[in-house]
C-alpha positions in Angstrom: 20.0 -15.0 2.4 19.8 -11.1 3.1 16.7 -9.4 4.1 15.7 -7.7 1.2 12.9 -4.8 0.9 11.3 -3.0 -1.9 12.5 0.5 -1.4 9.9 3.3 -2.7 12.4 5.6 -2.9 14.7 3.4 -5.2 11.3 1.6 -6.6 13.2 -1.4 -7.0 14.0 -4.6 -4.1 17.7 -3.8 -2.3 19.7 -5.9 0.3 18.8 -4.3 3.9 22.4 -2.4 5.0 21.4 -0.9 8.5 22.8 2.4 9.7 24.5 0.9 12.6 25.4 -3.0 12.8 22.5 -4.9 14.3 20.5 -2.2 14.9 17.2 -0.6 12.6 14.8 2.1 13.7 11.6 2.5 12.5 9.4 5.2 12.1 5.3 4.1 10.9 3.2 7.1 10.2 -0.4 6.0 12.9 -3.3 7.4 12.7 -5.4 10.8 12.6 -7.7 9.8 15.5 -11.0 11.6 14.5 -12.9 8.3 14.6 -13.0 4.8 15.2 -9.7 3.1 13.0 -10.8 1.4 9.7 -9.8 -1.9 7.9 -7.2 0.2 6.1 -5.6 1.4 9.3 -5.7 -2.8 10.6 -3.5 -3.4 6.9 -0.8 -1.0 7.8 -0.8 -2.0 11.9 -0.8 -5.4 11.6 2.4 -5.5 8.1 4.2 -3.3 10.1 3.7 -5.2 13.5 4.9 -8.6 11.4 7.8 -6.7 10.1 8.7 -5.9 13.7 8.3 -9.1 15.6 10.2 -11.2 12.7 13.1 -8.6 12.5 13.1 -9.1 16.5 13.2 -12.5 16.1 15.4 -12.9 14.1 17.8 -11.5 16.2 17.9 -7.6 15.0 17.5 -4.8 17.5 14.5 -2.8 16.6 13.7 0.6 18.0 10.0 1.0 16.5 8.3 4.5 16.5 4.9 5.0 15.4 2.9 8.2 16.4 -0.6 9.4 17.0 -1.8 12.8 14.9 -3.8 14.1 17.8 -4.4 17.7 16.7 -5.8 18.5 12.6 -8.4 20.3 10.9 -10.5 17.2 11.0 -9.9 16.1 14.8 -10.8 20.0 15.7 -13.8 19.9 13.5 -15.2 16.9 14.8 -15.1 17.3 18.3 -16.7 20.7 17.5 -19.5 18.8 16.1 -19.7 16.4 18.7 -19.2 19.9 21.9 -16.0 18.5 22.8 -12.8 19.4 23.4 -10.5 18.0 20.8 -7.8 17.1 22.9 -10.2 15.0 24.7 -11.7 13.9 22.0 -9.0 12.8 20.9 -7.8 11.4 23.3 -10.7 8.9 23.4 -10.6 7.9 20.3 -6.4 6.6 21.1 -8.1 4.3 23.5 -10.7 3.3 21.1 -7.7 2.3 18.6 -5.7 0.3 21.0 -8.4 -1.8 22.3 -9.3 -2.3 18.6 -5.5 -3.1 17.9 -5.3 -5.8 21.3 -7.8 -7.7 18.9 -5.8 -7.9 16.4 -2.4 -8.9 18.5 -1.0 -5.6 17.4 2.0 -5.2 19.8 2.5 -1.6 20.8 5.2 0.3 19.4 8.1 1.1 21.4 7.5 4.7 21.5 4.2 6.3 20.6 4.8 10.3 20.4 1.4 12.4 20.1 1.9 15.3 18.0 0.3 18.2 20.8 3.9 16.6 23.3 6.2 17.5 20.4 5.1 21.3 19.8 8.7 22.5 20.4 10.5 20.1 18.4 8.2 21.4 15.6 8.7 24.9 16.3 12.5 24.6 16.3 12.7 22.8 13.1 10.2 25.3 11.4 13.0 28.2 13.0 15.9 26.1 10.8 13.9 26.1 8.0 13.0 29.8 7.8 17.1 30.7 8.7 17.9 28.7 5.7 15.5 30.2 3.3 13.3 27.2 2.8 10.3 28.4 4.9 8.6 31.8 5.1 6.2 33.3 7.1 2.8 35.1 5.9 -0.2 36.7 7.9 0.6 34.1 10.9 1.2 31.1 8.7 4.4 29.5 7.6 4.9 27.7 4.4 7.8 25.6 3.0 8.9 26.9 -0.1 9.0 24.0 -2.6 11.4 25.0 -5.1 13.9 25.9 -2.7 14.5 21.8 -2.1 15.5 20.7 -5.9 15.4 17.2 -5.2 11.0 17.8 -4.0 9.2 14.5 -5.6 12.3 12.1 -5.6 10.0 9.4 -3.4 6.9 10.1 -5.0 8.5 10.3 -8.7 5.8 13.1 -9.6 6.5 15.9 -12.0 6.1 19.4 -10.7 4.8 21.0 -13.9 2.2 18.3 -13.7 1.2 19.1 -9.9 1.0 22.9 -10.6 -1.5 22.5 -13.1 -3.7 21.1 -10.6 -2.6 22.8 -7.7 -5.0 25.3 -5.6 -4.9 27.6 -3.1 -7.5 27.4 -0.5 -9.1 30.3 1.1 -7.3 32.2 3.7 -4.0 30.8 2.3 -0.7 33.3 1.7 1.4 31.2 -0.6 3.7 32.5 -2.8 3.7 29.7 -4.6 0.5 27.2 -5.0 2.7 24.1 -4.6 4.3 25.3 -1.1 2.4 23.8 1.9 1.8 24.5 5.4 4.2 24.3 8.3 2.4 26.4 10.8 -1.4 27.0 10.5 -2.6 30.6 12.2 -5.0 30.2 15.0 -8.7 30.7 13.5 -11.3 32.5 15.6 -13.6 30.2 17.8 -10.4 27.3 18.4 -10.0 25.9 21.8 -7.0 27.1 23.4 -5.7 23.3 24.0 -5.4 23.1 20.4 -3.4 26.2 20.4 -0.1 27.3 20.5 2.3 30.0 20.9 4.9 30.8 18.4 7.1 33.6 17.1 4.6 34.1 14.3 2.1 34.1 16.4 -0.7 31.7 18.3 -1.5 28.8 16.2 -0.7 25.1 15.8 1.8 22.5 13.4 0.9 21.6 10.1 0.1 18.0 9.5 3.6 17.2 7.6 5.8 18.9 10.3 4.9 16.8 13.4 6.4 13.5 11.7 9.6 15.2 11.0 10.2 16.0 14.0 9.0 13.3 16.0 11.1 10.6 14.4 14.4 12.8 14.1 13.7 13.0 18.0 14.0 9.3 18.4 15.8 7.9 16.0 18.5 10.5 15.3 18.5 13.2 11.8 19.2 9.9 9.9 17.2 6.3 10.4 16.9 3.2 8.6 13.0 2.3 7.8 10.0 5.1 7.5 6.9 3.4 6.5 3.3 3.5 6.0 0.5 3.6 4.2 1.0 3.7 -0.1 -1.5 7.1 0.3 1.1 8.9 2.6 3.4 8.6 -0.1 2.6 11.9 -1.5 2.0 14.8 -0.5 3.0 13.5 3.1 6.2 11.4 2.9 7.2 13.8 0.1 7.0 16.7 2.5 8.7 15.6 5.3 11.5 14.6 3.2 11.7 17.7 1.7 11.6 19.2 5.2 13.9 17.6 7.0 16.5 17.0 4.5 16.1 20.8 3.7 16.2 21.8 7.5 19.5 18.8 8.0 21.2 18.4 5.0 21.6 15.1 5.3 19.4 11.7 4.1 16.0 11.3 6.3 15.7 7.4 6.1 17.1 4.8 4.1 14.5 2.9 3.2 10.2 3.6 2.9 8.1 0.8 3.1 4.8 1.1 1.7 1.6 -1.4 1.9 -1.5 -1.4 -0.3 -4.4 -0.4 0.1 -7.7 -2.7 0.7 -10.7 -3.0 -1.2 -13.9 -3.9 0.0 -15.5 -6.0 -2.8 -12.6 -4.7 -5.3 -14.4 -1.3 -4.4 -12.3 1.5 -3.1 -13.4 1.9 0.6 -15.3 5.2 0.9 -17.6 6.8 3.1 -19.7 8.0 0.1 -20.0 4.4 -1.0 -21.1 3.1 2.2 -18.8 0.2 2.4 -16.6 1.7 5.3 -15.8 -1.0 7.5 -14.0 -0.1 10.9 -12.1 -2.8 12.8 -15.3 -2.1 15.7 -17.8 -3.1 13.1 -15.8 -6.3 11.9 -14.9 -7.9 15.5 -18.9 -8.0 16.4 -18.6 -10.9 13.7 -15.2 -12.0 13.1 -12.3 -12.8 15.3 -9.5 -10.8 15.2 -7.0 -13.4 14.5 -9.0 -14.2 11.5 -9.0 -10.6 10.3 -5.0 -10.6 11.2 -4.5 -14.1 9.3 -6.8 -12.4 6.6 -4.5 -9.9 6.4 -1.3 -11.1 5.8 -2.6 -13.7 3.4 -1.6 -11.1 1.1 2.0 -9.4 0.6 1.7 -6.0 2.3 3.0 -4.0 -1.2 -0.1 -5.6 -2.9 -3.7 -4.4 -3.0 -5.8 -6.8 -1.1 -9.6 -7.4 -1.8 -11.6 -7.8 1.3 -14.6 -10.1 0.8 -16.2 -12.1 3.2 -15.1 -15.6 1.6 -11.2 -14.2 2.0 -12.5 -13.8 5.6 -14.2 -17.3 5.5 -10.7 -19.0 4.4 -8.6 -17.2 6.2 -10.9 -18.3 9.5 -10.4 -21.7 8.1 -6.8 -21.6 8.1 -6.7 -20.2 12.0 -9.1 -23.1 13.2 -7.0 -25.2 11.4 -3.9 -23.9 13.4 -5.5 -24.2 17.0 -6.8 -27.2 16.2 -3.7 -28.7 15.4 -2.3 -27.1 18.1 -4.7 -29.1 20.9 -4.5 -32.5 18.8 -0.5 -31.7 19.6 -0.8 -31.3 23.1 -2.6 -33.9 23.5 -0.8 -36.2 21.5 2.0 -35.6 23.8 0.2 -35.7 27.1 -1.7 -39.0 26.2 2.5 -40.5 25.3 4.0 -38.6 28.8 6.6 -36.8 26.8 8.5 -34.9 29.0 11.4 -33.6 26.9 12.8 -30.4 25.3 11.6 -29.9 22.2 13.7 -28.5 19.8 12.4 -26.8 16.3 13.2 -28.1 13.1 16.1 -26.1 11.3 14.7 -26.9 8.0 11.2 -25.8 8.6 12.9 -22.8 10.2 15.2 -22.0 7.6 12.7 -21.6 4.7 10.4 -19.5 6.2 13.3 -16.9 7.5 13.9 -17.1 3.9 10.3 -16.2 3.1 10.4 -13.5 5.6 13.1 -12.2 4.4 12.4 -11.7 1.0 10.7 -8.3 2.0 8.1 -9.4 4.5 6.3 -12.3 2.6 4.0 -12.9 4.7 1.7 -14.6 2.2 4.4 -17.2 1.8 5.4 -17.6 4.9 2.0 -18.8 5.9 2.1 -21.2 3.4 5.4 -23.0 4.8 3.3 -22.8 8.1 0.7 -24.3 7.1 2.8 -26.8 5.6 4.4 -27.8 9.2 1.0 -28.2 10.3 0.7 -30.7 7.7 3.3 -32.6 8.8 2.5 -32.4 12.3 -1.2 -33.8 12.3 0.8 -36.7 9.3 3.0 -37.6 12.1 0.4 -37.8 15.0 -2.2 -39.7 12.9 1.1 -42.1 12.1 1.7 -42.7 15.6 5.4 -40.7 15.5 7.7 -41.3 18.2 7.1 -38.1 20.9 10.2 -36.3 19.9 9.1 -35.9 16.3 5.8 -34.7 17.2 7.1 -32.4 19.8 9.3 -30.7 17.5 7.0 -30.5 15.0 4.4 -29.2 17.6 7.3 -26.5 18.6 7.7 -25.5 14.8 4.4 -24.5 13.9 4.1 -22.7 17.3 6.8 -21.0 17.4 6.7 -19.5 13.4 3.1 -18.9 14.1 4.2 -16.6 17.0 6.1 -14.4 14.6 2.9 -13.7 12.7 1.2 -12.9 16.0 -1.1 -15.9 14.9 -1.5 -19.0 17.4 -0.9 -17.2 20.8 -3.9 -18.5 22.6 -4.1 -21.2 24.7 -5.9 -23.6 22.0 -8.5 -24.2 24.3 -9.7 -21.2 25.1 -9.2 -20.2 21.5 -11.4 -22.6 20.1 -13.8 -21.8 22.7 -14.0 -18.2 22.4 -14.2 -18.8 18.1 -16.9 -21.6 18.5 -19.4 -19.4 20.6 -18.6 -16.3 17.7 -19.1 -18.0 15.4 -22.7 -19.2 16.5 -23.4 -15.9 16.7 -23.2 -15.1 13.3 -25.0 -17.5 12.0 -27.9 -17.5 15.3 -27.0 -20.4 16.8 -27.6 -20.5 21.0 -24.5 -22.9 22.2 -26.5 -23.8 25.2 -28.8 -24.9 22.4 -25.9 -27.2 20.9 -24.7 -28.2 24.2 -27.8 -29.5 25.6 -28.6 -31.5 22.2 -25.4 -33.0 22.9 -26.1 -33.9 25.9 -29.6 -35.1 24.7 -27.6 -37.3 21.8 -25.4 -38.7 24.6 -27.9 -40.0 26.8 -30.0 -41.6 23.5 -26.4 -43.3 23.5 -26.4 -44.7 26.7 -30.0 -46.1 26.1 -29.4 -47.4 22.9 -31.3 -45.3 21.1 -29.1 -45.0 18.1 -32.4 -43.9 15.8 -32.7 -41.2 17.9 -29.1 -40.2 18.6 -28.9 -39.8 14.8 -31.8 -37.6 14.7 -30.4 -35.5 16.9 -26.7 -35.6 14.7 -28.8 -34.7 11.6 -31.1 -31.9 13.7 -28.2 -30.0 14.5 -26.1 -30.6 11.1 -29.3 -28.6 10.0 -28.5 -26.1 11.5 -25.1 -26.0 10.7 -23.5 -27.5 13.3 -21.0 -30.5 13.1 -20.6 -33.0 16.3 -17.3 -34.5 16.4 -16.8 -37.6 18.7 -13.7 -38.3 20.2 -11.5 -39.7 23.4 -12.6 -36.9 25.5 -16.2 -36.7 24.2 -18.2 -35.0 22.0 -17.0 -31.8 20.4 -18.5 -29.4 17.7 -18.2 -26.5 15.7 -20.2 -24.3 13.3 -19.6 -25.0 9.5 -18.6 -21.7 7.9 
């Protein structure tokens, strides 16, 4: 089948028809790096990341573009706060978000511009704006004037009359019309000069709408195939930069914008105010990041998705499940001597490209997964000829790959999820490891009272010992 994707801007599903043959650029609005990234920044990295790697392999060529907003009222404000400079400041907090994003197997993106390198892009596209008579300067600022662009709402499908009735105009601001918005902001007394800019209106620095515009028409030409993001950048933001750069070009921005939902926490909005802000930082000191990854895309990226900490429980499951499989594979295929090239079953294959394809489903395309799984541990526990098991083994690896799930060794992955997940719940795995050791030498001395004892002692504690070929193994019940 065709890949399909809900189009915002058509609001309706339509067969994918790239701009060149082959080829799709995408642009993804990143983040405003004032502060450490939240769960709602990990929803839009990690759909976004799955869209990439499955177009990739599926044998598209993807030019992916997402940027950093290093310079805004709230990055400047911030680092004031904090006696910093905001460049550094920011700066910091870009390294803060990729380490947060290696925990989550986000890949990089191809290119990731930074709004202060892209100052003269800006400024020349603001210059084609004011020559055609859809941007005007006042007092040092320059605003986009709104009703000069007809077609202003057609992503968002707002009504003007409606949006002036609740439209303001902030202090300091020269609009001439409240609806217009800022493409270059005047410098205010007291900014830091690396914040600042000059201009032919004057020192200052880009409006937040601007920087996007001209960082993606930089690298993937006036017209691209995918902008995406957050549902919350559809208006005012993706509105605006439409409206800017069509105005400025004449011609189409991107084809198609891709939107995901937003997360609740406890089908509460996340807020601040609330105090059920949760960054990625705050939920890797108890989760692992593949379980927060699996946790979100257990959900399709359009749709809302609750976060509660018995999704997080399941979708931990589901990844132990995975590696475990994984090392009862391996081993199935060490104990047999199989030395041959496994190949991946087409049929397996086929329906979840066809999952996949039906705009990013990732919820069901963990499902078929998870069903290959199924069949993989069937066909070990049956004794399968190696060949089977090895393809099967192949399967689940490879689609789980294309999630960014499975990437670990199983090994170390198991190792590294046991000893956090003690943590959680207090355990000491030198505790559990020397009890083992304690039940294994009752064993030897036939002292099966006592070996048992030392089964239920632990169990208490919410441990589970597992015996097998290689010895005794355990993990914490969740």
């Amino acid at each position: 089948m065709p890949l399909r994707v809900f189009n915002t801007l058509a609001n309706e599903k339509q067969d994918f028809k790239p701009v060149q043959a082959g080829r799709i650029g995408i642009y993804v609005c990143g983040i405003t790096v004032y502060d450490l990234a939240h769960i709602g920044h990990a929803r839009m990295l990690t759909a976004f990341d799955v869209a990439v790697r499955f177009l990739r392999w599926a044998g598209w060529q993807v030019t992916y573009v997402r940027n950093w907003t290093d310079v805004d009222d709230k990055i400047i404000r911030r680092a004031g706060e904090r006696g910093q400079d905001p460049r550094a400041f920011a700066e910091g907090f870009i390294e803060e978000c990729r380490r947060d994003m290696q925990a989550l197997n986000v890949l990089p993106a191809d290119i990731e511009p930074k709004a202060t390198e892209h100052v003269p892009e800006m400024l020349e596209l603001i210059h084609k704006l004011t020559a055609r008579g859809h941007a005007y300067a006042s007092q040092g600022d320059v605003y986009f004037a709104v009703r000069s662009f007809p077609p202003y709402l057609k992503l968002s499908k707002r009504n003007l009359d409606d949006l002036l009735s609740g439209a303001r105009v902030d202090p300091g601001e020269q609009k001439r019309d409240p609806l217009d918005f800022a493409l270059w902001k005047a410098a205010k007394p007291g900014e830091p000069a690396s914040v600042t800019w000059e201009s032919p209106w004057g020192p200052g620095r880009p409006g937040w709408h601007i920087e996007c515009s001209a960082m993606c028409q930089k690298y993937l030409g006036t017209t691209f195939d995918v902008h995406g993001g957050g549902k919350d950048l559809v208006f005012p933001h993706h509105e605006n930069e439409i409206a800017q750069s069509e105005a400025a070009s004449g011609q189409e921005l991107a084809r198609y914008w891709l939107h995901n939902g937003f997360v609740t926490l406890d089908a509460e909005k996340m807020s601040k105010s609330l105090g059920n802000f949760k960054t990625i930082r705050d939920l890797l000191s108890h989760w692992d990041g593949e379980a927060l990854r699996a946790f979100l895309l257990s959900t399709h990226y359009r749709h809302p998705i609750n976060f509660t900490e018995p999704a997080v429980v399941e979708a931990d499951r589901r990844v132990d499940y995975f590696y475990e499989s994984l090392a009862k594979g391996d081993a199935y295929l060490v104990a047999k001597k199989f030395s041959g090239e496994p190949k991946p079953v087409a049929e397996h294959v086929q329906s979840f490209r066809e999952a996949m394809e039906d705009d990013f489903n990732t919820a069901e395309g963990l499902a078929r997964i998870e069903k290959v799984y199924g069949l993989l541990n069937a066909r070990i526990d049956a004794k399968a000829p190696p060949a089977e098991v090895a393809a099967l083994l192949h399967t689940s690896r490879t689609l789980s790959h294309v999630l960014g799930l499975s990437s670990r060794a199983p090994a170390d992955a198991i190792r590294e999820r046991r000893r956090l997940a003690a943590s959680r719940k207090g355990i000491d795995p030198g505790w559990v490891e020397e009890r083992i050791a304690a039940r294994l030498s009752a064993r030897k001395s036939r002292d099966f009272a006592q070996a048992d004892a030392i089964r239920t002692e632990v169990a208490a504690r919410g441990v589970e010992l597992r015996d097998g070929p290689a010895g005794t193994d355990w993990r914490v019940l969740l």
